[in-house]
MILOTOR-462156 format. One record per residue (C-alpha): residue in one letter; chain; x, y, z negated. Coordinates in steps of 0.02 Angstrom, whole numbers, plus 50000, padded with zeros to 5 digits. Layout:
// MILOTOR-462156
ATOM   residu   chaine      c1      c2      c3
ATOM        A        A       X       Y       Z
...
// end
This chain:
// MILOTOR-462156
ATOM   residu   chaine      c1      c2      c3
ATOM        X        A   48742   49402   51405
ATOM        X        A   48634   49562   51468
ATOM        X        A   48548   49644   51329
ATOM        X        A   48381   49672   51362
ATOM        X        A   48353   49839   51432
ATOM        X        A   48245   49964   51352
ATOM        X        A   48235   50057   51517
ATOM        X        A   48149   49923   51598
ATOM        X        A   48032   49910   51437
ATOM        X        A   48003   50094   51465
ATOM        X        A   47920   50060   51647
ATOM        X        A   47782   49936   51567
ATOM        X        A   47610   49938   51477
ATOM        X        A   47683   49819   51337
ATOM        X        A   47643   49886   51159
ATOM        X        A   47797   49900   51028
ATOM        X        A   47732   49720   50953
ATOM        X        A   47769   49625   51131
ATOM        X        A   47929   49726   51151
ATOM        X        A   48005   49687   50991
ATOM        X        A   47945   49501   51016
ATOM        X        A   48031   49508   51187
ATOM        X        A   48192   49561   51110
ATOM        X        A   48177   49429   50975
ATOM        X        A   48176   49327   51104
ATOM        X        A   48319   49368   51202
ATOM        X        A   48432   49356   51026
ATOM        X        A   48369   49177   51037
ATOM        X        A   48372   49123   51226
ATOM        X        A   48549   49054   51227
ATOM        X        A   48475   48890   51136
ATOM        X        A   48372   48873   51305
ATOM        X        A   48496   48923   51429
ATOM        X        A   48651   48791   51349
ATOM        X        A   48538   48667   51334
ATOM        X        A   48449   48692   51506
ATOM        X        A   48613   48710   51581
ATOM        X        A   48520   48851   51658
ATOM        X        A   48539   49061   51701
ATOM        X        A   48392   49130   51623
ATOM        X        A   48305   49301   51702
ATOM        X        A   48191   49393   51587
ATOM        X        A   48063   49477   51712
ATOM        X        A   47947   49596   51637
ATOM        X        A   47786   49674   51724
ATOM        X        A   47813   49863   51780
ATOM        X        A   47659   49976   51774
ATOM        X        A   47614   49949   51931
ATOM        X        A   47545   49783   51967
ATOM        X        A   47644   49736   52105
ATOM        X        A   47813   49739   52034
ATOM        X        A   47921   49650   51903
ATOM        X        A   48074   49718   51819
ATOM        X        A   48227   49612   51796
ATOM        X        A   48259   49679   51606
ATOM        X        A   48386   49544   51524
ATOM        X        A   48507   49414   51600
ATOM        X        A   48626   49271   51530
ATOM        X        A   48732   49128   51588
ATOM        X        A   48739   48934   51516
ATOM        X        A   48910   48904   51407
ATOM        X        A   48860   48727   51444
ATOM        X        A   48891   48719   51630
ATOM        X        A   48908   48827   51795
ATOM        X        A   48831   48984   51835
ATOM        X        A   48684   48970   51967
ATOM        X        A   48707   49158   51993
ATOM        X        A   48851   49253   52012
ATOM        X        A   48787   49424   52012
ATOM        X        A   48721   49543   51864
ATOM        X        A   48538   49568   51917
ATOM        X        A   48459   49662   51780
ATOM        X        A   48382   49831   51843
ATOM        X        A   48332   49732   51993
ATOM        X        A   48143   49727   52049
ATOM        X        A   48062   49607   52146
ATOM        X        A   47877   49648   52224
ATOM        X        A   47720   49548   52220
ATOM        X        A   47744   49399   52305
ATOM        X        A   47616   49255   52298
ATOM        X        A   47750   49135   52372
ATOM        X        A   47905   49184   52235
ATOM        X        A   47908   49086   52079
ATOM        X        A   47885   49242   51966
ATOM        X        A   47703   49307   52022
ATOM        X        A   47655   49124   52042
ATOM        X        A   47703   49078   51857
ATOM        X        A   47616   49249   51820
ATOM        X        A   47453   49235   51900
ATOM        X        A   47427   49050   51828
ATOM        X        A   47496   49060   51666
ATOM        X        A   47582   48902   51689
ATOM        X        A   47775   48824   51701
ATOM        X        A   47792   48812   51887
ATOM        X        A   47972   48738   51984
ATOM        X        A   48041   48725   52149
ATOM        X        A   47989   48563   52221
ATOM        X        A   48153   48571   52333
ATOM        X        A   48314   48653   52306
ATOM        X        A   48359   48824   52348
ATOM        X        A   48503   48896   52414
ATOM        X        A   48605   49021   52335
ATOM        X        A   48772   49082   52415
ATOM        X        A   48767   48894   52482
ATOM        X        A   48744   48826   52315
ATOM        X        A   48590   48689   52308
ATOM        X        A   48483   48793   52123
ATOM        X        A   48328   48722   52036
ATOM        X        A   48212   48847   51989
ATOM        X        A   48095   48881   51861
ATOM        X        A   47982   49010   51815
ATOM        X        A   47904   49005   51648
ATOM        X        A   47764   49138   51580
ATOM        X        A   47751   49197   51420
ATOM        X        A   47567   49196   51367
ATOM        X        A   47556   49303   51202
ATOM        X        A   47391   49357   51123
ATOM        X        A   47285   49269   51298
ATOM        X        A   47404   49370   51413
ATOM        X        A   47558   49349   51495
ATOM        X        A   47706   49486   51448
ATOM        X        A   47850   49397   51545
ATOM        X        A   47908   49269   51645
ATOM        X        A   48079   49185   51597
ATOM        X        A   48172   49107   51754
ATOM        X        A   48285   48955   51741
ATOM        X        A   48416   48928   51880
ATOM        X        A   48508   48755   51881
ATOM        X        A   48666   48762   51992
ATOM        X        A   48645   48598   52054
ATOM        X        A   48817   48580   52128
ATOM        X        A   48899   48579   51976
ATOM        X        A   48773   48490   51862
ATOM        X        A   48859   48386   51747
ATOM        X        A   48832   48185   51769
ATOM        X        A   48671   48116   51673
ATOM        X        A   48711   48020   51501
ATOM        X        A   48646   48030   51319
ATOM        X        A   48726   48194   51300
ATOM        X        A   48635   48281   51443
ATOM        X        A   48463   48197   51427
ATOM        X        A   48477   48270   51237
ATOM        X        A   48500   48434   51302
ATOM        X        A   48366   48424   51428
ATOM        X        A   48237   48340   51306
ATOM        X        A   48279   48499   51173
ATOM        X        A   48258   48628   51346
ATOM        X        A   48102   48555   51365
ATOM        X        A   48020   48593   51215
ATOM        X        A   48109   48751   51198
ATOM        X        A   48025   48793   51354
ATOM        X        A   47840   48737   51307
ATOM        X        A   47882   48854   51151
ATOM        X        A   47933   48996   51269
ATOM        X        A   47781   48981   51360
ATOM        X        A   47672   48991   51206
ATOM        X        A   47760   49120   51107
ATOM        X        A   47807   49005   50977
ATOM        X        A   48005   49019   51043
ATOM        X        A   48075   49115   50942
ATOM        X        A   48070   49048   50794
ATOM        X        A   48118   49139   50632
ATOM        X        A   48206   49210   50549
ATOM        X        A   48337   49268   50696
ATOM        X        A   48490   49199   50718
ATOM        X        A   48660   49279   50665
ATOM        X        A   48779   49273   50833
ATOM        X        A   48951   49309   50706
ATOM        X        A   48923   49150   50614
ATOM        X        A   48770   49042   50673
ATOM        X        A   48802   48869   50755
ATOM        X        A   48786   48867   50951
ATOM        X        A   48718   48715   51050
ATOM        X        A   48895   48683   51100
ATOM        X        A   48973   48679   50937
ATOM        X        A   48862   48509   50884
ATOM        X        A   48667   48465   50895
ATOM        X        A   48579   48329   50829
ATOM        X        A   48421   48292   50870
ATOM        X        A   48277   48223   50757
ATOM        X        A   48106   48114   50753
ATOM        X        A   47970   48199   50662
ATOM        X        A   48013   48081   50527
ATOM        X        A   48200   48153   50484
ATOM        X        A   48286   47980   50589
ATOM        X        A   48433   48036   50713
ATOM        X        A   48357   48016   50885
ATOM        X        A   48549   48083   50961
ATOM        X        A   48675   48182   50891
ATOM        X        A   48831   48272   51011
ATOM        X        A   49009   48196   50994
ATOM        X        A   49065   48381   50914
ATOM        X        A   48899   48337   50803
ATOM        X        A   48972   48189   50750
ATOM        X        A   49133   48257   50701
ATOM        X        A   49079   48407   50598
ATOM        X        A   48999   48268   50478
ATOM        X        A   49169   48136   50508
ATOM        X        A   49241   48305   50430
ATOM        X        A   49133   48307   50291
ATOM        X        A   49153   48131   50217
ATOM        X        A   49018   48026   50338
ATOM        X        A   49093   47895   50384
ATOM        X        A   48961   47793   50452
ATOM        X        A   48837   47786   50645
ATOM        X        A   48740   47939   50652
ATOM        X        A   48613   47878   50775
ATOM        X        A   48441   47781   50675
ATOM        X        A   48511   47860   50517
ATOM        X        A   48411   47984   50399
ATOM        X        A   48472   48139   50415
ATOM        X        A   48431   48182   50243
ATOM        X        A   48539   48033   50175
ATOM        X        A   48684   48078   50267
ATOM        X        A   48647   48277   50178
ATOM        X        A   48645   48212   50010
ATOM        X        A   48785   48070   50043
ATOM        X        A   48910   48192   50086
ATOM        X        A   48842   48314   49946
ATOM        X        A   48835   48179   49838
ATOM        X        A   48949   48285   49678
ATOM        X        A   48816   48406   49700
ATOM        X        A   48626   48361   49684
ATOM        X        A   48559   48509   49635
ATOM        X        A   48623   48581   49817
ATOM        X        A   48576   48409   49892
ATOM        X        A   48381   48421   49848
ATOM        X        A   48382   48608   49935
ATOM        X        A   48462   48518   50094
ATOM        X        A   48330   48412   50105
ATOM        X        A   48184   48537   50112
ATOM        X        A   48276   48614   50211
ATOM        X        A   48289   48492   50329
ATOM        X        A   48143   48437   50317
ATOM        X        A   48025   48587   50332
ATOM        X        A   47932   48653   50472
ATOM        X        A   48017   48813   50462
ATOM        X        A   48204   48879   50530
ATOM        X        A   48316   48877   50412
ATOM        X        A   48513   48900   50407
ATOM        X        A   48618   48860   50265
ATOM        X        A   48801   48783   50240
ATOM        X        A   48846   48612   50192
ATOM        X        A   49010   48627   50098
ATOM        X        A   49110   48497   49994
ATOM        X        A   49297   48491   49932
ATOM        X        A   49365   48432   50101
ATOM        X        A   49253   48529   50218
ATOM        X        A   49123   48642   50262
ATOM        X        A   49003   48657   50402
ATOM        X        A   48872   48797   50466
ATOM        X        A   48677   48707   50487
ATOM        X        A   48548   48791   50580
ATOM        X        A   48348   48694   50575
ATOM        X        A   48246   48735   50731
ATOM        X        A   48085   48637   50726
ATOM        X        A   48016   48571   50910
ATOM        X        A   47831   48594   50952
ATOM        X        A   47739   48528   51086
ATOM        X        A   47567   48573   51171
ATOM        X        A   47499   48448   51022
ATOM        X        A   47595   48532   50881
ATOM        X        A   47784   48447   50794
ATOM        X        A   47874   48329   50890
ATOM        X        A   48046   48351   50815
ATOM        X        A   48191   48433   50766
ATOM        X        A   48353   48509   50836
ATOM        X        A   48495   48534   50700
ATOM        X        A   48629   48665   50747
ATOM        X        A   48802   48625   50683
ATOM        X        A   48961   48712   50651
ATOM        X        A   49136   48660   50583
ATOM        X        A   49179   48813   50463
ATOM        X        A   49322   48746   50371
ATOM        X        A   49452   48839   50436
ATOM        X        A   49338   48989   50438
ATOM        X        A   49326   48955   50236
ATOM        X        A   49494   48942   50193
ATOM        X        A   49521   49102   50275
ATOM        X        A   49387   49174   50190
ATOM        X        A   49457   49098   50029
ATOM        X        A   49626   49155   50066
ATOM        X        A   49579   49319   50106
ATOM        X        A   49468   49338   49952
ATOM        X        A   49634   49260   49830
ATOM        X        A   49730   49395   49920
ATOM        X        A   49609   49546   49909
ATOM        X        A   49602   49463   49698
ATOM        X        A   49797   49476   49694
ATOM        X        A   49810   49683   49750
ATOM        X        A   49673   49732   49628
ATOM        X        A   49762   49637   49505
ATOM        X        A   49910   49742   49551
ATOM        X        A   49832   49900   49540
ATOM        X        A   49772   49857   49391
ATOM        X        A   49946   49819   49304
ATOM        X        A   50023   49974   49381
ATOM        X        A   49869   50081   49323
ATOM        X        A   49932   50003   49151
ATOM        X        A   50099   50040   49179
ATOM        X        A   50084   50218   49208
ATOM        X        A   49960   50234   49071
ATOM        X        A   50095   50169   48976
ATOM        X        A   50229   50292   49032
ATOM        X        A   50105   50443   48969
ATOM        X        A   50090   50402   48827
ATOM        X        A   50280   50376   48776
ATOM        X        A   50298   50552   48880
ATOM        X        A   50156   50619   48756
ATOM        X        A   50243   50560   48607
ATOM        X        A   50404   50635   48648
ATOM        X        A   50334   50796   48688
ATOM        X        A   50255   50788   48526
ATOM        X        A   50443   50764   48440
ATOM        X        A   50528   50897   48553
ATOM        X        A   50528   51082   48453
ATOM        X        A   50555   51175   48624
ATOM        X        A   50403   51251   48695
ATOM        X        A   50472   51241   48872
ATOM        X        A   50519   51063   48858
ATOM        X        A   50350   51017   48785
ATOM        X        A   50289   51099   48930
ATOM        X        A   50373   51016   49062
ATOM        X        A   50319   50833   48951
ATOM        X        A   50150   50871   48963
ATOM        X        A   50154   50934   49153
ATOM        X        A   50258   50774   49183
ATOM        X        A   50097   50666   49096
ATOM        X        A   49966   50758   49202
ATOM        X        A   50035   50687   49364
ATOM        X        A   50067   50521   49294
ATOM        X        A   49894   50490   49242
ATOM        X        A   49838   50598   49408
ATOM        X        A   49922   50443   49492
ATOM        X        A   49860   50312   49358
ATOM        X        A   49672   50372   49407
ATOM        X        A   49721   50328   49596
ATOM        X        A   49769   50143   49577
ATOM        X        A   49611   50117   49429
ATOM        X        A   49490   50160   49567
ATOM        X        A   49599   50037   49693
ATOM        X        A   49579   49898   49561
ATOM        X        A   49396   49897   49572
ATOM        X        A   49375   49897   49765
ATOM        X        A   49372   49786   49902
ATOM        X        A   49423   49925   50015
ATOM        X        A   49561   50019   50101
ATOM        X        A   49473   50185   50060
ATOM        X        A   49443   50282   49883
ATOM        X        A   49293   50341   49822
ATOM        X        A   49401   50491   49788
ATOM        X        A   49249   50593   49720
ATOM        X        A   49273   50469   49574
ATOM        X        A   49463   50502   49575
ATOM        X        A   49451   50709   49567
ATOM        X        A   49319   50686   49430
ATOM        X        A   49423   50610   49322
ATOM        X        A   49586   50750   49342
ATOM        X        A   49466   50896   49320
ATOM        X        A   49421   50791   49135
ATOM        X        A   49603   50778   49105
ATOM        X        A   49638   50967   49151
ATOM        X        A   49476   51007   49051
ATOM        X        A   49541   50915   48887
ATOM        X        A   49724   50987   48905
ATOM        X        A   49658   51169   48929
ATOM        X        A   49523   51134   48768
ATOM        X        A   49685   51114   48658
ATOM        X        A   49716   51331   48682
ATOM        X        A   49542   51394   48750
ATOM        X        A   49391   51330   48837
ATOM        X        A   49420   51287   49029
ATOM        X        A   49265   51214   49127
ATOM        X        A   49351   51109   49272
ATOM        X        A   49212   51041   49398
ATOM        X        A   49201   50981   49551
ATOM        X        A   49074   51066   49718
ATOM        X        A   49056   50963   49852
ATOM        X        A   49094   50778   49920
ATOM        X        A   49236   50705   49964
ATOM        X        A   49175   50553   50037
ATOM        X        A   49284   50398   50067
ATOM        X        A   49492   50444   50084
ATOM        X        A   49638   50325   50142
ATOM        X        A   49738   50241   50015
ATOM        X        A   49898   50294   50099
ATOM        X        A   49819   50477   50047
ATOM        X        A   49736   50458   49907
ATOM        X        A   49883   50465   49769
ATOM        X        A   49968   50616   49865
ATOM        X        A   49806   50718   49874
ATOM        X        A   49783   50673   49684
ATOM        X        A   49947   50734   49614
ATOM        X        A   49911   50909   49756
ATOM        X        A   49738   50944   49659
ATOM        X        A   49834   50902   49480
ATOM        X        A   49946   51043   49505
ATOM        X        A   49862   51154   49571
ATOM        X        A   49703   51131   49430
ATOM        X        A   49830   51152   49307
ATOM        X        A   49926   51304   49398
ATOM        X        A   49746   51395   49408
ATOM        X        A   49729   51350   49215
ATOM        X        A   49912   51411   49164
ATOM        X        A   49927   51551   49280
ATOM        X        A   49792   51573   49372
ATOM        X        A   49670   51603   49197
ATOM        X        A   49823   51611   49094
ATOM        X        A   49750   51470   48969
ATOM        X        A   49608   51589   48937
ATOM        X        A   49425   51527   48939
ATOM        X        A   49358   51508   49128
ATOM        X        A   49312   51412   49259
ATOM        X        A   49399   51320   49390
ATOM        X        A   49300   51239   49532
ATOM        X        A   49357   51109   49661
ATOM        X        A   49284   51127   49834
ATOM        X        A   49280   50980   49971
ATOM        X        A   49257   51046   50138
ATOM        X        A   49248   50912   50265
ATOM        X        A   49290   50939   50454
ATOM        X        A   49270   50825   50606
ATOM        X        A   49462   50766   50598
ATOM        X        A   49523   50861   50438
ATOM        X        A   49494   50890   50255
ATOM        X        A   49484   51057   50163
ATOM        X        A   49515   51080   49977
ATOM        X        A   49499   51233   49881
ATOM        X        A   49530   51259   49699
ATOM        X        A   49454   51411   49640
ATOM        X        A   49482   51518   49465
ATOM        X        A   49411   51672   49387
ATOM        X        A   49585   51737   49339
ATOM        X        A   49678   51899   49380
ATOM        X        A   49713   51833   49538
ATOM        X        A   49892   51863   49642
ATOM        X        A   49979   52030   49591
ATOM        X        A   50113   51990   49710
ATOM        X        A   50116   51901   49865
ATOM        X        A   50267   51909   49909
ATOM        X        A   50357   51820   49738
ATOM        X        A   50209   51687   49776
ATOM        X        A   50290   51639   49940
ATOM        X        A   50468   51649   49883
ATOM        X        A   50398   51549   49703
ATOM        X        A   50531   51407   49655
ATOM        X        A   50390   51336   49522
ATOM        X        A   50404   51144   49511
ATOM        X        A   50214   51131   49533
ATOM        X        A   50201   51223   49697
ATOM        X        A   50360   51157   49758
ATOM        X        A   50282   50948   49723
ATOM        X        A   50124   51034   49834
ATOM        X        A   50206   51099   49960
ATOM        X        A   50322   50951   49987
ATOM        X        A   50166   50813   49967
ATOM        X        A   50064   50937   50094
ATOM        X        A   50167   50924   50201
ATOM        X        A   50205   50760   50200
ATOM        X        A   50017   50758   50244
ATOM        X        A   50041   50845   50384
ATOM        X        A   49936   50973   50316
ATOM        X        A   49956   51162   50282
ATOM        X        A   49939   51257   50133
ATOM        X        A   49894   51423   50070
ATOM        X        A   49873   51520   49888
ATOM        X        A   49764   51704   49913
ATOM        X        A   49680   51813   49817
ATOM        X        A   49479   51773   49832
ATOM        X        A   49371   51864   49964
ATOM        X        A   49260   52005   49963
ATOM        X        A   49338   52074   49791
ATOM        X        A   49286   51920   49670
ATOM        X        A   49407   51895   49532
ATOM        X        A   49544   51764   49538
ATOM        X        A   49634   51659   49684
ATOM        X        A   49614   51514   49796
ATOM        X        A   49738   51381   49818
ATOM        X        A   49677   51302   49986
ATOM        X        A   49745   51127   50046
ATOM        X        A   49709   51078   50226
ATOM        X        A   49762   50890   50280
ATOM        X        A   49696   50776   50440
ATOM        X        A   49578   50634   50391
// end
């Protein structure tokens, strides 16, 4: 289907109120072309007079195109003999009373205006392909009777109906319609029709029946959901819901019919989305089952901290104790990863969330000696999963390198800065230390903590740098580029 196109909108007088209408109506026109069995052309008048715009375009899924070619963009000029200016100038349906021929293909023809506020803003054309029309039977006089009205409503603005239609998950004429008397009885419903409600426990004739029986027959363990179907059903106004029981589920969409005299029916849209549901389901038990796994490893490695914590507590070595507690920082740094993964749907991490909760860890380990602000400058938006726990334990060790060294556990501040790039991700962490007194034993350093950053950096494909901050300011950077 063409969408419609605002250029062609561009080139008319319409106001914004026609022009959104028009494209309301084009997200709705597939009901008329599948049950038509019709191409539809959306012609709109250009600002001058004598010309009309072709600005939208789609094909039946019902039957054979009339029209093999693309023609939005087109323009056709005043002509009191063509269909279009005809249907314009008298503000009524007109047709072809013979048919024409198209690549040698016999087409009906219809031209339709659409008189809005006294005026007409467009003409929708119908083209039948005649040579493939489908033979006549309940099936096809259904369709036609529904293209009908759907046509009178056209013509008086009252097609489309709201609210609009989803196209992901809303019923299409093909999937199953059923038609209904102003009364709720089944006038016809579609052999798919008939199935979608086989599937959901009717096993009784459709046509004469209530429709609003069969609703609350097949909903029958749940009336509360029953009594909604039936306003539903029977209201004057579109609705879409689901019908669902244990066995099967099915997508409804209500479009009353009007006539030139006001109601004259119903057309129900149905879907079968059982299999949809189960996937839905299954994807919803599996999404359940990886936070749940998150969740126990978050546990897990909350658990090995704290029996690290408790031996260093036990160990008389300062050095040891050291390397306990650096060992407990980058457990929990990696516990913090998978307790933000247990409460998301998502592949990504809020990791702004993530660094927030190291810098209070780094902030509480430094209180123990002096008073170390740890904060955070900047966003880090949304980062991988696959990322997330590397980049975690990176900005671990080097907070608690710029506490230990960089400050040398006296008060300060150290300040985490997000720099986001097109395709890559810069992170600086900043202190107010004495800086780097020499370079060169920086580069050749065999320090655990730098050696786990460059190693997990680079796994990153990233780079990584540690220099003395600009412009003579007190302290260092460590600065961690990685691709996003």
């Amino acid at each position: 289907m063409a969408l419609l196109s605002q250029s062609m909108l561009d080139h008319t007088t319409l106001d914004d109120s026609d022009q959104q209408w028009l494209r309301d109506f084009v997200n709705e026109w597939q009901m008329l072309a599948d049950t038509s069995f019709s191409d539809l052309i959306l012609w709109v008048p250009d600002r001058d007079e004598s010309i009309f715009w072709a600005a939208a375009q789609t094909r039946p899924s019902t039957g054979p195109t009339a029209l093999e070619d693309d023609v939005v963009g087109d323009s056709i000029h005043y002509d009191h003999e063509h269909l279009v200016t005809e249907a314009f100038l008298s503000e009524t349906i007109v047709e072809t009373s013979d048919n024409q021929l198209r690549s040698g293909i016999p087409v009906d023809v219809w031209a339709i205006p659409i008189l809005r506020r006294a005026r007409v803003i467009a003409v929708v054309e119908r083209h039948t392909n005649r040579m493939g029309v489908r033979a006549p039977g309940s099936l096809e006089d259904a369709y036609l009777e529904a293209a009908d009205a759907l046509s009178v409503m056209a013509w008086r603005a009252t097609y489309p109906v709201q609210p609009p239609s989803d196209p992901s998950i809303s019923p299409q004429v093909g999937d199953g319609m059923i038609l209904l008397s102003q009364s709720g009885i089944i006038a016809y419903a579609t052999p798919n029709a008939v199935s979608v409600f086989r599937r959901l426990g009717w096993a009784g004739d459709m046509q004469g029946e209530d429709l609003r029986r069969i609703a609350l027959h097949v909903l029958n363990s749940s009336p509360q959901i029953g009594q909604t179907v039936v306003r539903d059903i029977t209201g004057l106004q579109v609705r879409e819901f689901d019908l669902e029981t244990n066995e099967a589920s099915s997508r409804v969409r209500v479009v009353p019919l009007f006539g030139l005299e006001g109601p004259i029916g119903t057309m129900v849209l149905c879907s079968d989305t059982t299999e949809l549901r189960h996937r839905d389901r299954a994807l919803i038990t599996k999404d359940a089952t990886i936070r749940e796994i998150h969740h126990r490893v978050k546990n897990n490695l909350q658990t090995v901290a704290a029996l690290l914590r408790l031996q260093a507590r036990r160990i008389s070595s300062p050095e040891a104790r050291r390397a306990l507690q650096d060992a407990t920082g980058r457990v929990q740094a990696i516990a913090v990863v998978h307790e933000i993964l247990s409460r998301t749907f998502d592949e990504d991490v809020a990791f702004n969330d993530v660094v927030d909760k190291i810098l209070q860890m780094v902030g509480d380990v430094a209180a123990a000696t002096n008073e170390v602000q740890a904060r955070r400058q900047g966003d880090f938006g949304m980062i991988p999963a696959g990322t997330a726990t590397s980049l975690a334990l990176v900005i671990t060790e080097l907070c608690q390198n710029a506490v230990e060294h960089g400050l040398r556990r006296e008060t300060g501040v150290v300040t985490v800065q997000p720099t986001r790039h097109e395709q890559e991700l810069e992170v600086a962490v900043i202190d107010q230390g004495l800086g780097i007194t020499d370079p060169v034993d920086i580069k050749g350093s065999k320090s655990l903590g730098l050696s786990i950053v460059r190693t997990l950096v680079s796994d990153l494909h990233g780079s990584f740098e540690l220099v003395n901050n600009p412009d003579g300011e007190p302290g260092a950077r460590a600065v961690v580029r990685i691709p996003i």
